[in-house]
C-alpha positions as CSV (number, residue, x, y, z in Angstrom):
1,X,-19.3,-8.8,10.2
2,X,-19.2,-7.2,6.9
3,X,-15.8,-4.4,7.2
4,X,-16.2,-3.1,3.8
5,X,-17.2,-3.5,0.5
6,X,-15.7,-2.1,-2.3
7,X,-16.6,-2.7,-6.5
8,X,-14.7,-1.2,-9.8
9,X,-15.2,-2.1,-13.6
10,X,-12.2,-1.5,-16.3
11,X,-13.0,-1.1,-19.9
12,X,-10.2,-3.1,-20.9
13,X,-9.4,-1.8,-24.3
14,X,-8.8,2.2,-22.6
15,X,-6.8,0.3,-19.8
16,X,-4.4,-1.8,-22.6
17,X,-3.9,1.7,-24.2
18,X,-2.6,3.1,-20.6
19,X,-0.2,0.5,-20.0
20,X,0.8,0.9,-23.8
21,X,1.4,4.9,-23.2
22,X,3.0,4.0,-19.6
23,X,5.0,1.2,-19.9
24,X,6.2,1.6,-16.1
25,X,2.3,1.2,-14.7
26,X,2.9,-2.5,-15.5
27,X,5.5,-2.9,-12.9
28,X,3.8,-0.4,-10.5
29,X,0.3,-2.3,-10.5
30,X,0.8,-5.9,-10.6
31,X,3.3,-8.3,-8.6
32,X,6.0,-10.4,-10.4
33,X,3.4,-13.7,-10.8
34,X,0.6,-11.3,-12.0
35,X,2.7,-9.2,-14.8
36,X,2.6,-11.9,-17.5
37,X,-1.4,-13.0,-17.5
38,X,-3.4,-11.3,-20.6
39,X,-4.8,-8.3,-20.7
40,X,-8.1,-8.9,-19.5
41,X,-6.6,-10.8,-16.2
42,X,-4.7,-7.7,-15.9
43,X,-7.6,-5.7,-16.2
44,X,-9.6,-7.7,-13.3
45,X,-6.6,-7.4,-10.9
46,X,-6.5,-3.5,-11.5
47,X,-10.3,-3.9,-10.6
48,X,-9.9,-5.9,-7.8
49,X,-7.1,-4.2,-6.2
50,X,-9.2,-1.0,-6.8
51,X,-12.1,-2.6,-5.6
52,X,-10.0,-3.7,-2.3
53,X,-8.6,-0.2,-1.8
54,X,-12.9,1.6,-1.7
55,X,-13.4,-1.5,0.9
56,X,-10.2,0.0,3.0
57,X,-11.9,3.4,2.8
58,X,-9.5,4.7,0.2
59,X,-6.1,4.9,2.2
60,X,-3.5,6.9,1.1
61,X,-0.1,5.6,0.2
62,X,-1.6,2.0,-0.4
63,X,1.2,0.2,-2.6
64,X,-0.3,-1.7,-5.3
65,X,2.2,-4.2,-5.0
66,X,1.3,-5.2,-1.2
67,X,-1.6,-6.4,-2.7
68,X,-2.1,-9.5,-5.5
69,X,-5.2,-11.8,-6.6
70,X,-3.9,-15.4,-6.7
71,X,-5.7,-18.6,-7.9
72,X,-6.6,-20.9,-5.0
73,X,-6.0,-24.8,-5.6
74,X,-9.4,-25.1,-6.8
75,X,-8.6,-22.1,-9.1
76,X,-11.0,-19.4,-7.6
77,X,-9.7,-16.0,-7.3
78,X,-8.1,-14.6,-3.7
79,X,-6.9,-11.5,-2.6
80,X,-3.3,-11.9,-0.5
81,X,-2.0,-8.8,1.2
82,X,1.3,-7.9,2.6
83,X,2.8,-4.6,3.6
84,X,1.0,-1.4,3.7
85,X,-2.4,-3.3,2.6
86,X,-2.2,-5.7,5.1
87,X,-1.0,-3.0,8.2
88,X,-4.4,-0.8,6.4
89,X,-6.5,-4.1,6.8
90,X,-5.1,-5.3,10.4
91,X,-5.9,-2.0,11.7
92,X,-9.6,-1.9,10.5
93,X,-9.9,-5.7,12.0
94,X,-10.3,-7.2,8.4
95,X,-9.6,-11.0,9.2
96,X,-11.3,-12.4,5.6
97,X,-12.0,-11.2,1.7
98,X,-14.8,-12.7,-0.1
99,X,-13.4,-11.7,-4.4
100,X,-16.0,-11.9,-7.4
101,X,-14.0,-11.3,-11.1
102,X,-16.3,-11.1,-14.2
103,X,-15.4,-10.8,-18.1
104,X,-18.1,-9.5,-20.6
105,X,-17.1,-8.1,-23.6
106,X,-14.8,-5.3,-23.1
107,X,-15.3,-4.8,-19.5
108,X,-14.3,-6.7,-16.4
109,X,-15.3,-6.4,-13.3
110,X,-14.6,-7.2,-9.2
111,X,-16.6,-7.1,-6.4
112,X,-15.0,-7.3,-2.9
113,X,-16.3,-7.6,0.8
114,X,-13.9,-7.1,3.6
115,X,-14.8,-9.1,6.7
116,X,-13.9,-8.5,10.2
């Protein structure tokens, strides 16, 4: 049973400049293994954790770091949770995340549906 779905889209350009002008967003947004991909990986990951947060309703003090996109063995995108995120996501029930990531041009994308 769907729990939640949740979608976001970066202009990745705007989003270079704001890690540019605030150097410490890098470290505040993206887990140690995520910090070091290009920009437009970077840019997904903000849209998927974004993405993950509308499916959770929007909780407040979500930590960005609780929450990562990692590359399965086959190389497909998966959201893993820890800490606040995960408490958030045991509480609403959410047992499974389904994660679409999409490039084009400037702009990348995530979809996410949050499964109970």
């Amino acid at each position: 049973m769907i729990a939640g779905i949740g979608v976001d889209i970066v202009d990745v350009p705007r989003f270079g400049r704001q890690l540019e002008r605030t150097p410490a967003l890098h470290t505040r947004l993206f887990t140690e293994h995520e910090r070091d991909l290009p920009l437009r990986s970077l840019a997904a990951r903000f849209a998927a954790k974004e993405a993950i947060a509308k499916a959770l309703g929007a909780p407040a003090g979500m930590n960005w770091q609780d929450c990562s996109i990692i590359k399965d063995a086959a190389g497909d995108p998966q959201v893993h949770v820890t800490g606040t995120v995960a408490a958030t996501a045991a509480l609403k029930g959410i047992t499974c995340w389904h994660l679409s990531l999409s490039h084009d041009g400037d702009m990348a994308i995530a979809m996410v549906v949050a499964e109970r």
